[in-house]
C-alpha positions as CSV (number, residue, x, y, z in Angstrom):
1,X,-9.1,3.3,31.8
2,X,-7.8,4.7,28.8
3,X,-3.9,4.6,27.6
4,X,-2.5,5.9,24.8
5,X,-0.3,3.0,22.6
6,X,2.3,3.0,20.2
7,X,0.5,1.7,17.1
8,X,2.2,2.4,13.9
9,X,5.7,2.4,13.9
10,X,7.2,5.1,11.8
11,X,8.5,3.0,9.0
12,X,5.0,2.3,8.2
13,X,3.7,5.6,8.6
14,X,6.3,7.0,6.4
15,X,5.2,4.1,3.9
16,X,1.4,5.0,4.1
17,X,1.8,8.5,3.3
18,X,4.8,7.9,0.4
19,X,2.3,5.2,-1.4
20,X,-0.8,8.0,-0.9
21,X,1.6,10.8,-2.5
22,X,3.1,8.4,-5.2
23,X,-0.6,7.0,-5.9
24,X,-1.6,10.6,-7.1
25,X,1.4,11.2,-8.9
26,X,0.8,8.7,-11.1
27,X,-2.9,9.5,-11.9
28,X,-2.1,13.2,-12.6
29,X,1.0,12.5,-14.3
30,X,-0.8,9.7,-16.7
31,X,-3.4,12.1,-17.3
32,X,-1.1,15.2,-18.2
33,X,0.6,12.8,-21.0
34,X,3.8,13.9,-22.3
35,X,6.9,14.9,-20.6
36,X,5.0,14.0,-17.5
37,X,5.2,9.8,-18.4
38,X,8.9,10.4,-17.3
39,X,7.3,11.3,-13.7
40,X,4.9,8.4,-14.2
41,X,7.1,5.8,-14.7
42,X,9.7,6.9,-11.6
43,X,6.8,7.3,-9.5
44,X,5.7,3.9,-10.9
45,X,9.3,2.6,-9.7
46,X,8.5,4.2,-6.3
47,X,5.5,2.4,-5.7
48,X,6.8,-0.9,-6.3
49,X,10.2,-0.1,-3.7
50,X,7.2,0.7,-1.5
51,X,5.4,-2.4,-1.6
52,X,8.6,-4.8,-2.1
53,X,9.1,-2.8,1.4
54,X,5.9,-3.4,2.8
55,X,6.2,-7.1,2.0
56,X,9.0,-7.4,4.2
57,X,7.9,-5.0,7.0
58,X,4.9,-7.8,7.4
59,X,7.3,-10.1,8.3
60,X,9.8,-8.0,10.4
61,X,7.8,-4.7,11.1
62,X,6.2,-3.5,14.0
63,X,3.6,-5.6,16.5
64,X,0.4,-4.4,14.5
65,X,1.8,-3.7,11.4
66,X,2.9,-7.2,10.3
67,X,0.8,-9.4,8.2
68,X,-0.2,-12.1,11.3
69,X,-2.0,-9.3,13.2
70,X,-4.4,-8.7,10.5
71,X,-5.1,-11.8,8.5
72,X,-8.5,-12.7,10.1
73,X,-10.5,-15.7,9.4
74,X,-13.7,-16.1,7.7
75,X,-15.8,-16.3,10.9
76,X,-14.0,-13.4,12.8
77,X,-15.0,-11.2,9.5
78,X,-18.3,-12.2,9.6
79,X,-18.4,-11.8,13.6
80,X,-16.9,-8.1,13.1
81,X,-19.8,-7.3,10.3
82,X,-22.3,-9.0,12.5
83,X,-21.2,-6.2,15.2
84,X,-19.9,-9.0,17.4
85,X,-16.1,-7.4,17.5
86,X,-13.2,-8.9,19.6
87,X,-11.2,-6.0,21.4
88,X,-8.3,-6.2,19.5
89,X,-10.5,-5.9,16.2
90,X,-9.8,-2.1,16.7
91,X,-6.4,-1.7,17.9
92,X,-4.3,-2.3,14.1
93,X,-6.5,-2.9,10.8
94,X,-10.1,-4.0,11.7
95,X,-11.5,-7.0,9.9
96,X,-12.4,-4.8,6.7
97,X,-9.4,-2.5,7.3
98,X,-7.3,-5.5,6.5
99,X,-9.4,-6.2,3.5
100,X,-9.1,-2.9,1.8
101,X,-5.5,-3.5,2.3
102,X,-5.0,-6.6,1.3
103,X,-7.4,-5.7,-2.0
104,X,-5.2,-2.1,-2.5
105,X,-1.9,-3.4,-2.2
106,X,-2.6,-6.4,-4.9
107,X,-4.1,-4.4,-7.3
108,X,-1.3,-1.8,-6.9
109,X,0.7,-5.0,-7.2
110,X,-0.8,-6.0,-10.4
111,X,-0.8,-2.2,-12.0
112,X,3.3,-1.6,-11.2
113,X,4.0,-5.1,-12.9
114,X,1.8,-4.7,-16.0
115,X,3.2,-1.1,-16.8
116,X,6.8,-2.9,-16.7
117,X,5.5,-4.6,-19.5
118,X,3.1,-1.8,-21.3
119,X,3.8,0.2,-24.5
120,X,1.6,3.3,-26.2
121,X,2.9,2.5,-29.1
122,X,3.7,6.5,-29.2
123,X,6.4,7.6,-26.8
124,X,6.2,5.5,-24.2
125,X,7.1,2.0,-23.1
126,X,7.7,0.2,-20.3
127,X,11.3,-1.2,-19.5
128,X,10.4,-4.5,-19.6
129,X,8.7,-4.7,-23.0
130,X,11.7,-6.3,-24.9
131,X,12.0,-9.6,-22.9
132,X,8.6,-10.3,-23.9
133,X,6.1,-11.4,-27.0
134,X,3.7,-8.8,-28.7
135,X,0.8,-10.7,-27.6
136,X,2.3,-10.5,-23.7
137,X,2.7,-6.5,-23.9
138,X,-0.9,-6.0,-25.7
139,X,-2.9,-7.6,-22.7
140,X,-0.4,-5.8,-20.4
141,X,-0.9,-2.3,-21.8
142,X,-4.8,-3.2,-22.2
143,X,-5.1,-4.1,-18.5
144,X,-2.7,-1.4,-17.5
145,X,-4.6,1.5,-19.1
146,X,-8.4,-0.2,-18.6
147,X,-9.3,-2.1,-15.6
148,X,-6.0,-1.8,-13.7
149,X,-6.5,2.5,-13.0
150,X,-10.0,1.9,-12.9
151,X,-10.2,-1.1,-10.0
152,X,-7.3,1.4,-8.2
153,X,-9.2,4.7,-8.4
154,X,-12.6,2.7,-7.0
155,X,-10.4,1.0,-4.3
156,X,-8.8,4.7,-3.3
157,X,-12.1,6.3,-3.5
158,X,-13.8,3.0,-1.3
159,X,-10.8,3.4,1.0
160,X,-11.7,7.0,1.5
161,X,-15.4,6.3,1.9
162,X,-14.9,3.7,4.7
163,X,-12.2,6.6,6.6
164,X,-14.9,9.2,6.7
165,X,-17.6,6.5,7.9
166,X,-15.3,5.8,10.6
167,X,-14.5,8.9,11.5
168,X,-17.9,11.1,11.7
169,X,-20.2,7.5,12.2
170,X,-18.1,5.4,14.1
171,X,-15.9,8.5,15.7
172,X,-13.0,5.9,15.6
173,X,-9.6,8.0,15.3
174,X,-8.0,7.0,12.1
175,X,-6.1,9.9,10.6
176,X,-4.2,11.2,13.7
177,X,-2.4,7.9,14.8
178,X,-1.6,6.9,10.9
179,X,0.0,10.6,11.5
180,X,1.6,10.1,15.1
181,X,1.8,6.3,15.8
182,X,-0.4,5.9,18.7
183,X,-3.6,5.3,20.0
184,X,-5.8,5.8,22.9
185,X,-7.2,2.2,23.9
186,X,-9.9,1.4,26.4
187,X,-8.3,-1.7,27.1
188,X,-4.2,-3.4,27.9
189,X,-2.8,-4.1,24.3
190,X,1.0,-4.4,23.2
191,X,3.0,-1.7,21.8
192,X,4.8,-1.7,18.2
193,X,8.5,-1.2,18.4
194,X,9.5,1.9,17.1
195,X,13.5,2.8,18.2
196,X,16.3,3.6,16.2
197,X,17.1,0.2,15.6
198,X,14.0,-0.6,13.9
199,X,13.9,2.2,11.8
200,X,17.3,1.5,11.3
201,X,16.3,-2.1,10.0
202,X,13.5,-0.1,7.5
203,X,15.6,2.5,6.4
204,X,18.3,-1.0,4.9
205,X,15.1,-2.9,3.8
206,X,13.8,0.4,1.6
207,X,17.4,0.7,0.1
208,X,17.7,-2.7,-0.8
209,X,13.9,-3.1,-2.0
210,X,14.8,0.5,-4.0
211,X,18.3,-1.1,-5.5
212,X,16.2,-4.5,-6.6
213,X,13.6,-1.9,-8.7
214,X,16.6,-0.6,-10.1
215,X,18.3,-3.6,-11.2
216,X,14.5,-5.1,-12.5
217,X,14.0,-1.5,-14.6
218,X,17.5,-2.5,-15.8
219,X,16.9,-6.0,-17.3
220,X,15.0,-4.9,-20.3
221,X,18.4,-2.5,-21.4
């Protein structure tokens, strides 16, 4: 008998959607140069409210959207690859959901904190770049403008890949409850809270996460 369940609460479909958006911000804006780097870096300062945010809505977030219903172990990966899935493997993240994830949020982890630190030498430098040595900001703004974008971009463009697979191979609805919150189940499975008081709770967390950017950005001054 299928039901349809609450899945994603809004908070973190409002924070999916913000980090897709701010994402390709900053590729077109750090492509366009210019008076655009002004865009890049706020955008820059978005992302990084948005996963301070997300850190914390693992902990205190809804059911399937915290952290201890999608770290899987070892075996359950290899289980889910080998086609041998548990029930609940499809409810939140899957097995490789959680890896993409996992993979996209630490490199976007890794890119936001070396552009604190990066400088063109030209017009643009990061806010940080003063409370470090030379040395320290070189390898920042190497990684920042090499490997960083380029491990994002194949992790976006990966992440992509493995929604379309899902979708037109699989026929597992991805899109729709990222969009709505819920899911039609085969089978019993909790719902995520998702009331005013919860997004309530998210809205604080977002403003604080948003105020301790702002005080960071404001260290190097």
């Amino acid at each position: 008998m299928h039901q349809t369940v609450r899945i994603w609460d809004l908070p973190t479909r409002l924070f999916h959607w913000s980090l897709a958006v701010s994402i390709v911000a900053l590729v077109v804006s750090a492509k366009v140069g210019g008076n655009a780097m002004l865009w890049h870096f706020r955008f820059g300062y978005a992302v990084l409210a948005l996963l301070l945010f997300r850190l914390v809505w693992g902990l205190v977030g809804g059911r399937w959207s915290r952290f201890v219903a999608f770290v899987y172990s070892p075996a359950r990966l290899l289980r889910y690859l080998r086609g041998q899935t548990h029930p609940d493997d499809e409810v939140g993240h899957s097995p490789t959901g959680a890896l993409s994830v996992f993979g996209l949020l630490g490199v976007l982890g890794l890119q936001v904190f070396s552009g604190l630190f990066s400088d063109d030498e030209i017009a643009s430098a990061g806010p940080l770049t003063s409370l470090v040595s030379g040395d320290w900001v070189s390898q920042a703004t190497s990684y920042h403008k090499g490997p960083g974008q380029y491990l994002i971009l194949g992790l976006v463009a990966l992440h992509l890949l493995a929604i379309v697979f899902y979708v037109r191979v699989k026929k597992k609805a991805l899109v729709r409850p990222m969009l709505l919150g819920d899911k039609v189940l085969t089978h019993a499975a909790p719902a995520s809270r998702d009331d005013a008081v919860s997004r309530s709770v998210a809205l604080v967390v977002l403003l604080l996460c948003s105020a301790a950017v702002g005080w960071l950005v404001q260290l190097g001054n």
